[in-house]
C-alpha positions as CSV (number, residue, x, y, z in Angstrom):
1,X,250.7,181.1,150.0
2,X,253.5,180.9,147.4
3,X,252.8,183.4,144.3
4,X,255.0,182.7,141.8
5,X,256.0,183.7,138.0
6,X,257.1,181.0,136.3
7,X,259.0,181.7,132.8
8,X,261.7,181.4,130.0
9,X,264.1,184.1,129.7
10,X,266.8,184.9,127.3
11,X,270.4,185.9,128.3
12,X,268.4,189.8,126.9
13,X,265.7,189.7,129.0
14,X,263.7,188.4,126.6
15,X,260.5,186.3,126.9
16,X,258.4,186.2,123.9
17,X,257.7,187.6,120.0
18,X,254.8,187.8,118.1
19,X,252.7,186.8,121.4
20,X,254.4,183.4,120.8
21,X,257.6,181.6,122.4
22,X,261.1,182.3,121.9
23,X,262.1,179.3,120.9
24,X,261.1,175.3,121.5
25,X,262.0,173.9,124.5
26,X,260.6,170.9,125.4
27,X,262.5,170.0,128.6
28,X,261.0,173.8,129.9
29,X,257.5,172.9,128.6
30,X,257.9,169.5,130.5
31,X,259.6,171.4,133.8
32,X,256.8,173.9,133.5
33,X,253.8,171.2,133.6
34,X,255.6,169.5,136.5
35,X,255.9,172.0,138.2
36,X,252.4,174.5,137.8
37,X,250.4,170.9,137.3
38,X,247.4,170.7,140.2
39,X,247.8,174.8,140.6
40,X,245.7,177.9,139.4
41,X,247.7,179.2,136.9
42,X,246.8,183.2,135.9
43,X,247.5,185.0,132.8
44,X,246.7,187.9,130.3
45,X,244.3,187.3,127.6
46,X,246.9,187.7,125.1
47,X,248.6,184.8,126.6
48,X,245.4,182.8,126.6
49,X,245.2,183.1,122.9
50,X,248.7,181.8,122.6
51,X,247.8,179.0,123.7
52,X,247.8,176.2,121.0
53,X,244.8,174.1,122.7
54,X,243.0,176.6,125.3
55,X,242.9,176.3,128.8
56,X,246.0,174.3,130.6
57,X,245.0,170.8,131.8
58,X,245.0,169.7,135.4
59,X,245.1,173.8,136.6
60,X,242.9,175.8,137.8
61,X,243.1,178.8,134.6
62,X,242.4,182.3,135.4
63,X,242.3,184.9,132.7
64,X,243.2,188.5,133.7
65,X,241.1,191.2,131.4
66,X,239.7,194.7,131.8
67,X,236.3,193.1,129.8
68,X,234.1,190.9,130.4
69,X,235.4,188.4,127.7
70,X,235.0,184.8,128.5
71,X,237.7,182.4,128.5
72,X,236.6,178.6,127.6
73,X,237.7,176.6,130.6
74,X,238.5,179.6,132.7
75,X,237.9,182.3,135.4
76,X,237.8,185.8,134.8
77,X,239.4,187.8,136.9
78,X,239.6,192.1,136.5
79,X,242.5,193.1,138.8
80,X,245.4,191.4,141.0
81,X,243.1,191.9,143.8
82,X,240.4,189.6,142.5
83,X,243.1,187.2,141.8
84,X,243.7,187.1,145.3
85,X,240.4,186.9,146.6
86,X,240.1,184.3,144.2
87,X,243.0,182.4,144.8
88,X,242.4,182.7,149.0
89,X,243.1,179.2,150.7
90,X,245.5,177.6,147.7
91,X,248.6,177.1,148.9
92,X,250.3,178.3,145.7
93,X,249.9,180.7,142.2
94,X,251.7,180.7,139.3
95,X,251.9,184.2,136.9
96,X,252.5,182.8,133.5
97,X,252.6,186.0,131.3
98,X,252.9,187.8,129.1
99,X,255.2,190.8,129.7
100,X,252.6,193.2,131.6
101,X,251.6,190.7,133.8
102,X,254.8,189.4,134.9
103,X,255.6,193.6,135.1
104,X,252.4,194.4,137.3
105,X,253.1,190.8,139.4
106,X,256.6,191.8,140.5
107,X,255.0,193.3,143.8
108,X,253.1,190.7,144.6
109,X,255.3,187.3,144.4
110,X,257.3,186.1,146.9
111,X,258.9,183.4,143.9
112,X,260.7,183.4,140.6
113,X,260.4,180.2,138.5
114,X,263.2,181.0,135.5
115,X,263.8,179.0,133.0
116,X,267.1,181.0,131.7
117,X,268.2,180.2,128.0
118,X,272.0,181.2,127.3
119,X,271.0,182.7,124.2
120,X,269.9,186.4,122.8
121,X,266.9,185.8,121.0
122,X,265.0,188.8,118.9
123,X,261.9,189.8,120.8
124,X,259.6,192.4,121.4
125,X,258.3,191.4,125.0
126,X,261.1,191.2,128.3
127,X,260.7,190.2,131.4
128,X,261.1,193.1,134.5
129,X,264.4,193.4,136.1
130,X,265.3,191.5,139.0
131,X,266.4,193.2,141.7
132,X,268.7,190.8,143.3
133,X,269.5,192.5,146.4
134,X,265.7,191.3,146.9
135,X,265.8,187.8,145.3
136,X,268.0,184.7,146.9
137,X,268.5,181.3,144.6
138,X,266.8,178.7,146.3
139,X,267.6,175.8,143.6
140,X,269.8,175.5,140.4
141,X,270.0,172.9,137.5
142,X,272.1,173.8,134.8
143,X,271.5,171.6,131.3
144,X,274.8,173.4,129.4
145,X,274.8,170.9,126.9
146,X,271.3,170.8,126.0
147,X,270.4,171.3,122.0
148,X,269.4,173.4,120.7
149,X,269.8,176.3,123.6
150,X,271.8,175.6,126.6
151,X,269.4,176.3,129.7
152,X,269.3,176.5,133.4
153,X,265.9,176.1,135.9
154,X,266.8,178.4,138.6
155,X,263.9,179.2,141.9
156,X,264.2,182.2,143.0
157,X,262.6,183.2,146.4
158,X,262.1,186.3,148.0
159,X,265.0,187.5,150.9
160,X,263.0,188.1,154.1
161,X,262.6,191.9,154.9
């Protein structure tokens, strides 16, 4: 199974302010339907709220929480090892945030979706450093003249041990 984090990152590390976006991206909101579209997609409860209409279309949406809080249009899920047992048979799981989650993934996913935007961007949430002595870029596609951030999609998979 491939368990993935899929995100925007500034040039600082950072992901998100004010449990909200850095910035407006809509080639990144497009890449990211493409390419989580059909999946389960699982995410803290902050990140849920975030969200300007709910629970993604055309993904399976599972909500990580402590409590039993219910999530219209999704699965609850208490721990990464639920999430597993949950998610046992897909053939692949995408982490979309926030900042603990991506933190507490790291162990688990074998790939990096990044959406990196060549900008610093005030923010109180980052995303974990990457070790790349572990990671190996599988794909690239810079977009250097985009407006109003330049960006790149990178994949990042996991260097067999």
């Amino acid at each position: 199974m491939e368990i993935a984090s899929i995100v925007a990152v500034a040039r600082n590390i950072a992901i998100g302010r004010n449990n909200g976006l850095l910035c407006h991206l809509p080639e990144d909101l497009k890449h990211f339907k493409a390419v989580t579209s059909g999946h389960t997609v699982i995410m803290g409860r902050n990140t849920f709220f975030s969200l300007p209409k709910g629970a993604l279309p055309h993904r399976r949406n599972i909500v990580m929480s402590p409590d039993e809080e219910q999530f219209p249009g999704c699965e609850t899920a208490h721990s990464f090892a639920e999430v597993m047992t949950l998610c046992q048979g897909e053939d692949k799981i995408f982490f979309i945030g926030g900042a603990m989650i991506y933190r507490q993934a790291m162990e688990w996913v074998n790939s990096l979706y990044i959406t990196w935007i060549h900008h610093d961007f005030e923010a109180d949430a980052f995303f974990p450093e990457i070790d790349m002595s572990v990671w190996k870029e599988a794909e690239r596609e810079d977009h250097f003249e985009a407006e109003p951030y330049p960006y790149s999609f990178v994949h990042y998979v996991k260097k067999e041990a």
